[in-house]
Short mmCIF file of the C-alpha atoms (twelve columns), coordinates in Angstrom:
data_MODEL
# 
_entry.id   MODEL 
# 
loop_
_atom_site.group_PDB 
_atom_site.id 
_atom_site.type_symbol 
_atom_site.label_atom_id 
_atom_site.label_alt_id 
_atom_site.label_comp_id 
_atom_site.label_asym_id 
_atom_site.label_seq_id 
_atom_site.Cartn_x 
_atom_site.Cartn_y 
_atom_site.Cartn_z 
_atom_site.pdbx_PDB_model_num 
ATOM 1  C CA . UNK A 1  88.260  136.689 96.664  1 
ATOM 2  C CA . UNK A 2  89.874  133.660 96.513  1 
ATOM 3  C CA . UNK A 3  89.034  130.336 95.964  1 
ATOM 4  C CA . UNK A 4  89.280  127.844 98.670  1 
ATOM 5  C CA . UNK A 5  88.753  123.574 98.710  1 
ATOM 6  C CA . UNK A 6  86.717  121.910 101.752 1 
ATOM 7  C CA . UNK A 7  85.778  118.623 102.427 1 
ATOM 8  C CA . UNK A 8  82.977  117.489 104.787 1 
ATOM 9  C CA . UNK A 9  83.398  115.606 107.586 1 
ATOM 10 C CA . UNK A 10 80.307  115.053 107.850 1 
ATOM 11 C CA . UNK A 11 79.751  113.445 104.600 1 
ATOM 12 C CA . UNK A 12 82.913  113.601 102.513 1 
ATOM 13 C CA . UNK A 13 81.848  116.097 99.898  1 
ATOM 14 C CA . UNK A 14 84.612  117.711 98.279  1 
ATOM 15 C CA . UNK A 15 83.646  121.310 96.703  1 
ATOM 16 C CA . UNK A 16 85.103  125.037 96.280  1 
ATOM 17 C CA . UNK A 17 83.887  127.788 97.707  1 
ATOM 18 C CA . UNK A 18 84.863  131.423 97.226  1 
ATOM 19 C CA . UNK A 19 85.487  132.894 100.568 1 
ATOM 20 C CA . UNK A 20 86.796  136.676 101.875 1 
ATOM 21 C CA . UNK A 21 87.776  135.809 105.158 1 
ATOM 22 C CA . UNK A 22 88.643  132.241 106.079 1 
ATOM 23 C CA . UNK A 23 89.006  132.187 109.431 1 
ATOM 24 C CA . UNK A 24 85.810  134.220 109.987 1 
ATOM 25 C CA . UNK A 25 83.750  133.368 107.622 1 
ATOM 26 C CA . UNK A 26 81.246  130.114 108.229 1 
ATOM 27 C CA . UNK A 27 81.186  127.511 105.284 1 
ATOM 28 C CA . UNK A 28 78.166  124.929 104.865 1 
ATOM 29 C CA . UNK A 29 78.608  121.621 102.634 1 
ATOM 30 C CA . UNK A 30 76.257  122.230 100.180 1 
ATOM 31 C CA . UNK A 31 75.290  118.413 100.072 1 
ATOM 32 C CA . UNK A 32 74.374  118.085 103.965 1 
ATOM 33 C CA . UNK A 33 74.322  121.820 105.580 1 
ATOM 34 C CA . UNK A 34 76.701  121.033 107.829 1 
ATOM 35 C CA . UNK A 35 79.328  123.418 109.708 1 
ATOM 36 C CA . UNK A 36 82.231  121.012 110.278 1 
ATOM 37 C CA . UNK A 37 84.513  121.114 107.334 1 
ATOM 38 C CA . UNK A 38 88.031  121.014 106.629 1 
ATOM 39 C CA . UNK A 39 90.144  123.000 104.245 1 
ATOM 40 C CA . UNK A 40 92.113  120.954 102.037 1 
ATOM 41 C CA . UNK A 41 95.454  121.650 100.660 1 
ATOM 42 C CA . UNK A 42 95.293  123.328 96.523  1 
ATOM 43 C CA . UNK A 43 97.183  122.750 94.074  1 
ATOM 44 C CA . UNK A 44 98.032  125.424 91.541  1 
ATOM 45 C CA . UNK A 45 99.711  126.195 88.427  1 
ATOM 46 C CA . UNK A 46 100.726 128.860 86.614  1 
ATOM 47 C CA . UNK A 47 103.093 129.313 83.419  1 
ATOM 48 C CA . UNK A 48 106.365 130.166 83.771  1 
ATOM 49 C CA . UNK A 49 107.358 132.298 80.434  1 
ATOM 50 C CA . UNK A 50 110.124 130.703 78.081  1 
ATOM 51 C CA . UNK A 51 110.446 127.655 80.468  1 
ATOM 52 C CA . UNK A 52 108.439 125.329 77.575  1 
ATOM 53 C CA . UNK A 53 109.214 125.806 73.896  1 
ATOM 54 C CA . UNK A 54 106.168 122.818 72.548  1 
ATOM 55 C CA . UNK A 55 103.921 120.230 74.395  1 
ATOM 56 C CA . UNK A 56 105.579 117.025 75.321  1 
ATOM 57 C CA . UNK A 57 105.431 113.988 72.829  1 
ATOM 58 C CA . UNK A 58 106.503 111.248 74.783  1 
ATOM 59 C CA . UNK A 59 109.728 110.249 74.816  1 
ATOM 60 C CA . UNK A 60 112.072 110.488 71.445  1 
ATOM 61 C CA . UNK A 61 114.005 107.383 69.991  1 
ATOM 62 C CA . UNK A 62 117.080 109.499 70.260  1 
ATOM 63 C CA . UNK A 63 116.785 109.234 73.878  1 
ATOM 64 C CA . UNK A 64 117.218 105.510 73.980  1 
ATOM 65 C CA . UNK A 65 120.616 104.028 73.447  1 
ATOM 66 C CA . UNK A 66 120.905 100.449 72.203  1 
ATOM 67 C CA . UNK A 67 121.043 97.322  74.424  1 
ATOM 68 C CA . UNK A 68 124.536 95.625  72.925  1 
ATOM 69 C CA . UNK A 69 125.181 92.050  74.502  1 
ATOM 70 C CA . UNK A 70 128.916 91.776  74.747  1 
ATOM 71 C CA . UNK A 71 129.768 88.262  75.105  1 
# 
């Protein structure tokens, strides 16, 4: 079952809510009770294998080239 995002209209509460059928299925803020909510847009990630070798550091001194004033 996936996992889906909704936000109230009612009273802008953002929360998740695992739901089976999304178009049938009836979803309830759980901070007001009510019915009219909107299903917001996920983000996701997942790991793409041999695509990142370490964690980024910043960026590297080697990456910056000198600032020469030629006169």
């Amino acid at each position: 079952m996936p996992i889906y995002e909704y936000l109230c209209d009612d009273c802008a509460t953002a929360f998740e809510k695992f739901v089976r059928y999304p178009e049938k299925d009836v979803v309830l803020c759980p901070a007001c009770g009510h019915e009219r909510v909107t299903r917001q847009i996920s983000h996701f990630g997942f790991p793409v294998p041999g695509k990142v070798k370490e964690p980024y550091k910043g960026p590297h001194k080697e990456d910056f080239k000198p600032i020469t004033h030629d006169d």
